[in-house]
Phi, psi and omega in degrees: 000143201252149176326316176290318178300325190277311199270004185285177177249165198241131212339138169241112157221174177240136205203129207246126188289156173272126167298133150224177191301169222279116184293160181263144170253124169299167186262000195257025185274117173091001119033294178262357191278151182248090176105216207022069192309297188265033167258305201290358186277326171312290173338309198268349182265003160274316165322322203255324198270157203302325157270147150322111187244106183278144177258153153223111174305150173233137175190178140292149153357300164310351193254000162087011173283350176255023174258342212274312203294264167044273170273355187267347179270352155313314202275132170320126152116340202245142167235149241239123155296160166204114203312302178316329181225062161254136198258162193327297183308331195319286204326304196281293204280327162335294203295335200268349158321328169087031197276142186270005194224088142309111185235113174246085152298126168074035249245312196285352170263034176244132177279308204267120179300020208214311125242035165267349169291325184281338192304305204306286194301311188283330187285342185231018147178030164058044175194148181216133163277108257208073208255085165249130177057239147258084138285010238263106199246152172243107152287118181246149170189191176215144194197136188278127174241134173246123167201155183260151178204146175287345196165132194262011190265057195221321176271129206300145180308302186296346126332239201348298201313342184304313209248164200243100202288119146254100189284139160279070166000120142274167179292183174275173168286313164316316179316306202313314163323292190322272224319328166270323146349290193289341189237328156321302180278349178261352230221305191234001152086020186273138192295194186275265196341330181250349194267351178274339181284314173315321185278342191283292178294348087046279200268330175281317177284293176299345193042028182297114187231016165270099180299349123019293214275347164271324153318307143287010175237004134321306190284353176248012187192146205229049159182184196282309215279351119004261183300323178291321192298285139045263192277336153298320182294332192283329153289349126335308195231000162327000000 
């Protein structure tokens, strides 16, 4: 490569994600969720609305904020992240898929400063810059980001300042019980009885305040003895 050659700048074009039209909301979204009344009232009125209003749940385990990404992650058009095993590119080629629903689980384990630069640009103008070979393409679209975190002091100010932050309680242990109930019988088809026995052992045997972890051992177990057989090896080996 010649000097001249090095020193040309480099092509620039521009390229506008496809808009699409207004998502259908189910009518059963959030659903399997127990209370938090006024978070899911929020949630669907970002959903309707015409510009983007991003949200972020704050929460312990226990608070259903990755049960809230979850179900958010149903709706047509959206793609779903999981902050801990997002690689340098994830962010930026999500937003350039032209996906209209960003769902970021763990939003505070994304490490690499490179996206968390693109959420940030594209969340605060709907453009991200896009530098390949000699290449520079600008991307534009609008895109909704719903995302959850254990904590925000992790997170860059100018970030945070994007969303529109709702901390999140966690539950009680009975609550916790519904909670796991509600998404054991709509989610994993389990009768009342077991999927109420699973939640027993769960939040009490396991000391498990993850509904996760009652989800896998639905899926590994069709009866109590089943489920007791289980959660000892699993105390066992904790």
């Amino acid at each position: 490569m010649t000097l001249l050659e090095a020193s040309k700048p480099k092509l620039k074009t521009e390229r506008y994600l496809s808009v699409r039209g207004p998502t259908k909301i189910p009518r059963d979204l959030f659903s399997v969720i127990y209370g938090h009344k006024e978070v899911k009232e929020i949630l669907k009125r970002s959903l309707k609305s015409e510009m983007p209003v991003h949200v972020l749940l704050v929460g312990d385990t226990s608070s259903a904020k990755s049960l809230f990404m979850s179900e958010l992650s149903r709706l047509k058009g959206s793609a779903f992240i999981l902050g801990g095993l997002s690689t340098k590119a994830g962010i930026r080629d999500i937003i350039q898929s032209g996906a209209r629903y960003i769902i970021i689980d763990e939003l505070d384990k994304i490490e690499s400063g490179k996206d968390l630069s693109a959420l940030l640009s594209f969340m605060e103008s709907g453009v991200i810059a896009v530098a390949k070979h000699k290449k520079h393409t600008i991307v534009r679209g609008k895109a909704w980001v719903f995302a959850a975190c254990n904590r925000t002091d992790r997170l860059p100010p100018e970030l945070l300042s994007r969303f529109l932050v709702l901390r999140i309680p966690k539950y009680t242990k009975e609550e916790l019980k519904l909670v796991i109930v509600k998404v054991l019988r709509s989610r994993e088809r389990k009768g009342k009885g077991l999927a109420e026995y699973i939640a027993e052992k769960t939040v009490n045997d396991l000391k498990s305040r993850d509904p996760r972890d009652a989800v896998k051992i639905a899926r590994l177990a069709r009866t109590k003895r089943e489920v007791d057989k289980i959660v000892e090896i699993l105390k066992k080996y904790q």
